[in-house]
LUMPA-246323 format. One record per residue: x, y, z of N, C-alpha, C, O, CB in turn; residue in three letters. Coordinates in steps of 0.001 Angstrom, whole numbers, plus 500000, padded with zeros to 6 digits. Glycine has a CB too. Layout:
residues N
XYZXYZXYZXYZXYZALA/...
//
This chain:
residues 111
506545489725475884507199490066477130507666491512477059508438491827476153508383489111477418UNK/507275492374477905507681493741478013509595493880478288510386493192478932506667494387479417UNK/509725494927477568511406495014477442511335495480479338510507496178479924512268496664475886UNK/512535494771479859513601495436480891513507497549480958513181498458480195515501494769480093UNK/513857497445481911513666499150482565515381499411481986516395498713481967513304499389484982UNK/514983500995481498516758501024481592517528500995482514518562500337482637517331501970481190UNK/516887501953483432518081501997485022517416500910485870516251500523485962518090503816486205UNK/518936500437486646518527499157487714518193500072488867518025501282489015519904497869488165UNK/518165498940489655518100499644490899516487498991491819515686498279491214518085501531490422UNK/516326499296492928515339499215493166513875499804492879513612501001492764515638499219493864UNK/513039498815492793511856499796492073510488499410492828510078498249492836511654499467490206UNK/509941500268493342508578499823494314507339499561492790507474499361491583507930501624495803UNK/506342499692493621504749499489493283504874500857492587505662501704493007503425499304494723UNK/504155501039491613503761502105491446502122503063492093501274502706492911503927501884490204UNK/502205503857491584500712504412492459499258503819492184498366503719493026500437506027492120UNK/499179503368490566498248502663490267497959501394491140496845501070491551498457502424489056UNK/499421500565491411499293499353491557499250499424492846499079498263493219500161498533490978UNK/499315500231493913499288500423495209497716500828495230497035500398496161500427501501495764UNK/497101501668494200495463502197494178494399500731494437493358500519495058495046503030492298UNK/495225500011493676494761498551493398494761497750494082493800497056494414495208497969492654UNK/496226497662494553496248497074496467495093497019497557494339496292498206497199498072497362UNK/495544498447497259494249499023498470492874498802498230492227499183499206494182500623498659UNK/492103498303497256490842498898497160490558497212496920489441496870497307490457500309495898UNK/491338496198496384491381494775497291491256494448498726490288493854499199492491494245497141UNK/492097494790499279492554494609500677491048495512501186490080494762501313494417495382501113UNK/490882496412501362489653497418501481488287496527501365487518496529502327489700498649500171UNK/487961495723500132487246495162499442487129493697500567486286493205501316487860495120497870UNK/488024493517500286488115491839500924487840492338502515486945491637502986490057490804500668UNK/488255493176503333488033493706504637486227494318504856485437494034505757489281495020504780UNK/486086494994503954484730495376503952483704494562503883482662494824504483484531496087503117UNK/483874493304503037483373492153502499483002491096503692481986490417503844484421491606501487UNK/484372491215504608483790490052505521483447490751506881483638490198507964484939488735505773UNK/482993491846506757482976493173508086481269493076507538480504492798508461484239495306507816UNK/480626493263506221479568493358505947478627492260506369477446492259506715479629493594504834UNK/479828491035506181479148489630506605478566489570507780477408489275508075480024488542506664UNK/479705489956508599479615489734509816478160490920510078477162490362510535481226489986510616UNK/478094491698509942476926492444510477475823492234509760474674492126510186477105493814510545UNK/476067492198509050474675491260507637474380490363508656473868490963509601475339490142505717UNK/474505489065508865474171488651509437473648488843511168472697488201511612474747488149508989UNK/474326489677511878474064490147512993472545490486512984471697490074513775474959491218513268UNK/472333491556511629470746492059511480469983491696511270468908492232511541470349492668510950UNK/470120490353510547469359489450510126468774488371511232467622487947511327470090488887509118UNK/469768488105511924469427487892513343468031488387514170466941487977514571470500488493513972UNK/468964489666514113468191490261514985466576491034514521465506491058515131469179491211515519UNK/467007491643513114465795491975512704464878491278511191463927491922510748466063493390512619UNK/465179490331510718464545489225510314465538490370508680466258491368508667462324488816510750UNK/464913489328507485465458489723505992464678490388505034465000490773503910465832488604505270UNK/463316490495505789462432491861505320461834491062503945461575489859503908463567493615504909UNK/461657492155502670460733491329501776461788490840500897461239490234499977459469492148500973UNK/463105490830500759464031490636500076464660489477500151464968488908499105464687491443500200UNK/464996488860501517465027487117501559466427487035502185467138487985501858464920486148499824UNK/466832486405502760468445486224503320469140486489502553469908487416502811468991485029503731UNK/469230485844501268470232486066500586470874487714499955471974488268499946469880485188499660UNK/469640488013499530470082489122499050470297490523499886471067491454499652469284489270498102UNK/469254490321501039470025491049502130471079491404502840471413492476503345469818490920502653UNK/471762489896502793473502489586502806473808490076501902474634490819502434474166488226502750UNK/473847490274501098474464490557499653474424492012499689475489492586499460473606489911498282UNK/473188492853499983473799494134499982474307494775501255474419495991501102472921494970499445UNK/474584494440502223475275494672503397476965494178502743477884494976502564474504493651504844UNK/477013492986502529478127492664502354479289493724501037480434494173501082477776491171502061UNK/478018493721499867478194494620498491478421496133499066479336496763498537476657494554497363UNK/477760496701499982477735497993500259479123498521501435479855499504501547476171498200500833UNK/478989497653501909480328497952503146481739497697502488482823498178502819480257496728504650UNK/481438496798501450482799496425500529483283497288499779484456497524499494482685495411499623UNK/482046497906499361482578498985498241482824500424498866483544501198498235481416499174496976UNK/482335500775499923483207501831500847484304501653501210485202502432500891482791502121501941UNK/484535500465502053486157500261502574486948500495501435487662501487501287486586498702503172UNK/486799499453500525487350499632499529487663500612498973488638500628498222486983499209498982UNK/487099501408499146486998502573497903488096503870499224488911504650498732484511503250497305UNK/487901503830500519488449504614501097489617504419501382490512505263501334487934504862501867UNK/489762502763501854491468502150501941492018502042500311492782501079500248491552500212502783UNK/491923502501499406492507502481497973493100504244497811494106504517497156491043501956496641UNK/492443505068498380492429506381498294493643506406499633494735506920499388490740507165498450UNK/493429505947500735494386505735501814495865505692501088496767506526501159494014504305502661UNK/495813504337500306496928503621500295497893504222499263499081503903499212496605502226500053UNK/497213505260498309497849506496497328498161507443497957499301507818497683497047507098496304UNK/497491508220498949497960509204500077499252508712500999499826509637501575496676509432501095UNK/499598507849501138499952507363502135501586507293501242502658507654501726498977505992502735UNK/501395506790500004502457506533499625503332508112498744504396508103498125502105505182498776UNK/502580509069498960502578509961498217503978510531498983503862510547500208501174510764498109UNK/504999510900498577506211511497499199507003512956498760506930513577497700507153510450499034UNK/507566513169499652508052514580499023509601514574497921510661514000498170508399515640500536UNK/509415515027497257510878514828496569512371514935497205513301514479496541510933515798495570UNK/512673515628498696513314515768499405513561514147500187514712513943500571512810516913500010UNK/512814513333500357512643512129501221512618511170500184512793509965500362511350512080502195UNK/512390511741499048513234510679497850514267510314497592514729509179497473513250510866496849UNK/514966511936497425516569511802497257517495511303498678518538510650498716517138513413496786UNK/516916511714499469517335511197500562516928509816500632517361509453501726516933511926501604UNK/516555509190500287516214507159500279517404507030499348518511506533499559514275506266499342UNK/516863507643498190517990507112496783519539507207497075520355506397496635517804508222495284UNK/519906508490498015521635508370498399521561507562499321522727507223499521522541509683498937UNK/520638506810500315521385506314501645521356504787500612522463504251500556520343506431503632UNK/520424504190499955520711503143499411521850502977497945521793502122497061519416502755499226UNK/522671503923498072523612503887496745524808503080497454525026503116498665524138505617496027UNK/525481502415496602526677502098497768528053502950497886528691503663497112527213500605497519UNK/528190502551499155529181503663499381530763503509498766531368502487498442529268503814500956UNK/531202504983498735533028504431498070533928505649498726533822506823499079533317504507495752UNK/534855504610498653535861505155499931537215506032498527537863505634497560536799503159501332UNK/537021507251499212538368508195498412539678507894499269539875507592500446538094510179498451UNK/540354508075498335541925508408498591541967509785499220541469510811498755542877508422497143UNK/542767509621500566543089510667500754544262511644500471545377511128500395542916510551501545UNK/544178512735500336545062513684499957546697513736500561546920514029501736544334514867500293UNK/547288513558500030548760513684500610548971514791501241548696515913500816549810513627499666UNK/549710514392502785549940515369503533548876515669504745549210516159505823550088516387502658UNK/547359515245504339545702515199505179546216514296506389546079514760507521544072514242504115UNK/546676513302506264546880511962507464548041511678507435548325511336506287546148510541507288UNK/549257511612508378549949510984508390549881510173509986549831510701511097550957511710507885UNK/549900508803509641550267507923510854551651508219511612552653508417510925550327506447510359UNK/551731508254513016552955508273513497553584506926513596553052505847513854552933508906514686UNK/554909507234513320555735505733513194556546505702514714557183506534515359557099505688511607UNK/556229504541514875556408503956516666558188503657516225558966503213517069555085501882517345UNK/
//
């Protein structure tokens, strides 16, 4: 079992695992986008000398591995941030604490 992080706090995906995300999601989207037109062509223009199956197979193989490969590259761009919009996430989620104020700064009027 891998040791605990030192600092708590919240912790996203990292970039790898977001690369990885994407090029699933990409994969699995491309995959049934290939189907769908794989078959459309096959339809329409028969499976040539190669046979249904494997005709599906590279429509399905070929459209998969583009999406994939472009929504994985997406999904690293996308998450890529500026160090300014970091620190700014990291203070608004710190919790907040209330100071004492300075003697003499506020006084309430007494009714």
């Amino acid at each position: 079992m891998p040791p605990m992080p030192a600092h708590r706090g919240p912790q996203g995906p990292s970039n790898v695992d977001k690369l990885k995300m994407g090029a699933l999601m990409g994969g699995t989207v491309g995959t049934i986008i290939g189907f769908i037109f794989g078959t459309v062509n096959i339809f329409k223009y028969g499976a040539g000398t190669n046979g249904i199956m494997r005709t599906l197979g590279q429509y399905m193989l070929g459209s998969g591995a583009a999406f994939g490969f472009f929504m994985s590259i997406g999904a690293v761009i996308r998450s890529d941030a500026s160090p300014i919009a970091v620190e700014a996430f990291a203070r608004a989620q710190r919790r907040p604490f209330i100071m004492k104020s300075q003697s003499g700064a506020y006084q309430p009027r007494n009714r």
